[in-house]
VEXLOFI-233466 format. One record per atom (N, C-alpha, C): residue in three letters; x, y, z. Coordinates in steps of 0.2 Angstrom, whole numbers, padded with zeros to 4 digits, always signed. Layout:
BEGIN
ALAXYZ ...
end
This chain:
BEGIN
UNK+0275+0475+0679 UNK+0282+0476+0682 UNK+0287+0475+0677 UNK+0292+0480+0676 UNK+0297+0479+0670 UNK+0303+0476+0671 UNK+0306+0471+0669 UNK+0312+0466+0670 UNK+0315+0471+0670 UNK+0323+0469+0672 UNK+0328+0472+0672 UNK+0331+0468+0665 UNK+0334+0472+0660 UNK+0341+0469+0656 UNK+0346+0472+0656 UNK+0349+0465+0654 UNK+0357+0468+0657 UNK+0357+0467+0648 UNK+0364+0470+0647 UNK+0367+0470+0640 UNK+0371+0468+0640 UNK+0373+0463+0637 UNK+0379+0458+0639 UNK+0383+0460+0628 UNK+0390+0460+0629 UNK+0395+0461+0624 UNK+0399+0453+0627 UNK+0401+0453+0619 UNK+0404+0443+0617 UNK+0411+0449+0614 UNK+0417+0448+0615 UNK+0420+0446+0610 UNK+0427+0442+0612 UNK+0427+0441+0605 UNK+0430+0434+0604 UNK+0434+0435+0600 UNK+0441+0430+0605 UNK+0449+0432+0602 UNK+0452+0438+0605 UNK+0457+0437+0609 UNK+0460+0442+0613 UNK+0468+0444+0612 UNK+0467+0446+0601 UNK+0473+0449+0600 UNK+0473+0455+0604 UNK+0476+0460+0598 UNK+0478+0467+0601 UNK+0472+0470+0600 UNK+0465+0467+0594 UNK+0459+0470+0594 UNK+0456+0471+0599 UNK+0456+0463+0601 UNK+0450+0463+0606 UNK+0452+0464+0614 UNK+0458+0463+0615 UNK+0459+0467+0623 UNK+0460+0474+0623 UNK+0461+0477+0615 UNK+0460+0487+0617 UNK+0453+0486+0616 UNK+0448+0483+0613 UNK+0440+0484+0614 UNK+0440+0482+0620 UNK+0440+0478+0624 UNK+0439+0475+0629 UNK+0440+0482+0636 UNK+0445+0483+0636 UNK+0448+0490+0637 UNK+0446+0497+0637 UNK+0444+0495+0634 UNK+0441+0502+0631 UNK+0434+0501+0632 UNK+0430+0496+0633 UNK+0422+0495+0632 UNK+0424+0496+0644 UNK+0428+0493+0645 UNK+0428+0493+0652 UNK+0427+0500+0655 UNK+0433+0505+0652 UNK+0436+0511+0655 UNK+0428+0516+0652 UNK+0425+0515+0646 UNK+0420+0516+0646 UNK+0412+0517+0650 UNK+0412+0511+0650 UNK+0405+0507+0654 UNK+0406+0504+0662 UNK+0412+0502+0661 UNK+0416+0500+0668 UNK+0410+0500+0675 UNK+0407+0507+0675 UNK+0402+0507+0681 UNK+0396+0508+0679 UNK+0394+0505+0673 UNK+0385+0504+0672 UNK+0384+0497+0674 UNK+0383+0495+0680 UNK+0379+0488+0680 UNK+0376+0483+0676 UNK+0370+0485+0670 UNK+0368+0485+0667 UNK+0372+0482+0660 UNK+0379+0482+0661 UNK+0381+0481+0654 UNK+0386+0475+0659 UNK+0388+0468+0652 UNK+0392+0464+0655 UNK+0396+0463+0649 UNK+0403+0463+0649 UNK+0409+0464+0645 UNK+0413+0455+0646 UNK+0412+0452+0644 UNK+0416+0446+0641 UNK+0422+0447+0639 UNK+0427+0444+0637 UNK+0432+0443+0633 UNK+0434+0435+0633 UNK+0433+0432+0627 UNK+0435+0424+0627 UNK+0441+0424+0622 UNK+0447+0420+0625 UNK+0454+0420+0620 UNK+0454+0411+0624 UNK+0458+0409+0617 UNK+0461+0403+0619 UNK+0465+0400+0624 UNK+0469+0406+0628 UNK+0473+0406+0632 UNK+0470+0412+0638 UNK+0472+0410+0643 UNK+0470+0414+0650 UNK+0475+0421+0651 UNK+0481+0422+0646 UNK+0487+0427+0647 UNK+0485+0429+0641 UNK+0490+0436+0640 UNK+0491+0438+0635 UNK+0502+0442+0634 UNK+0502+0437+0630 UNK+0509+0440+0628 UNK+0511+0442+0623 UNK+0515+0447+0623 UNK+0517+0452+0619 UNK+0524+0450+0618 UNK+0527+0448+0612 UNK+0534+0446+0609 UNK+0536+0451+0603 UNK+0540+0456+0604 UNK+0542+0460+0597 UNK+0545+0455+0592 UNK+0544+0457+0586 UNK+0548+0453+0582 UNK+0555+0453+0582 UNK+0558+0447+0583 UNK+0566+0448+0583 UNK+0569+0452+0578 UNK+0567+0450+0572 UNK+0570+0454+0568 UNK+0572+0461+0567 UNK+0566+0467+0570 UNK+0568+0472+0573 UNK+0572+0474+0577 UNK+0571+0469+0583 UNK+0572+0470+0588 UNK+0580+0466+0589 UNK+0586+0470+0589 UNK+0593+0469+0592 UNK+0597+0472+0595 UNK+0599+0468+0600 UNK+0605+0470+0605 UNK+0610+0474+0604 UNK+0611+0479+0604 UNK+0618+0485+0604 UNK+0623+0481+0607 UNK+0626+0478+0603 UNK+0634+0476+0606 UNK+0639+0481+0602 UNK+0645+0481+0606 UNK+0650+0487+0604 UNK+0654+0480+0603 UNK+0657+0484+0596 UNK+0664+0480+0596 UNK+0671+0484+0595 UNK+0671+0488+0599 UNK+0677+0492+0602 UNK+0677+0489+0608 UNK+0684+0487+0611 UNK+0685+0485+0618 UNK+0690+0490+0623 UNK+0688+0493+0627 UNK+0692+0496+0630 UNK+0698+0492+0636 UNK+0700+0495+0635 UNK+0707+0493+0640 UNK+0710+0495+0647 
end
């Protein structure tokens, strides 16, 4: 009688690498049973903050009247 194996994927750290791997292994395999997809990050969310520095407010200093 032959086991069933599952495949199981680890990755670990859920920068921008590993949630487009994560993503990508999902959108993938997503409906093989047989395969199980983890993602471990230190935190439960994931947030995205551009650098200020690039990133600035358009203020007009012309005033209309």
């Amino acid at each position: 009688m032959e086991s069933s194996r599952r495949t199981r994927v680890l990755i670990l750290a859920g920068g921008f690498a590993g949630l487009t791997v994560a993503m990508e292994l999902e959108r993938k395999l997503g409906r093989d049973r047989s395969v199980e997809i983890t993602l471990v990050n230190r935190e439960n969310f994931f947030l995205f903050t551009p650098c200020s520095t690039k990133w600035r407010p358009v203020t007009s200093t012309s005033q209309r009247s």
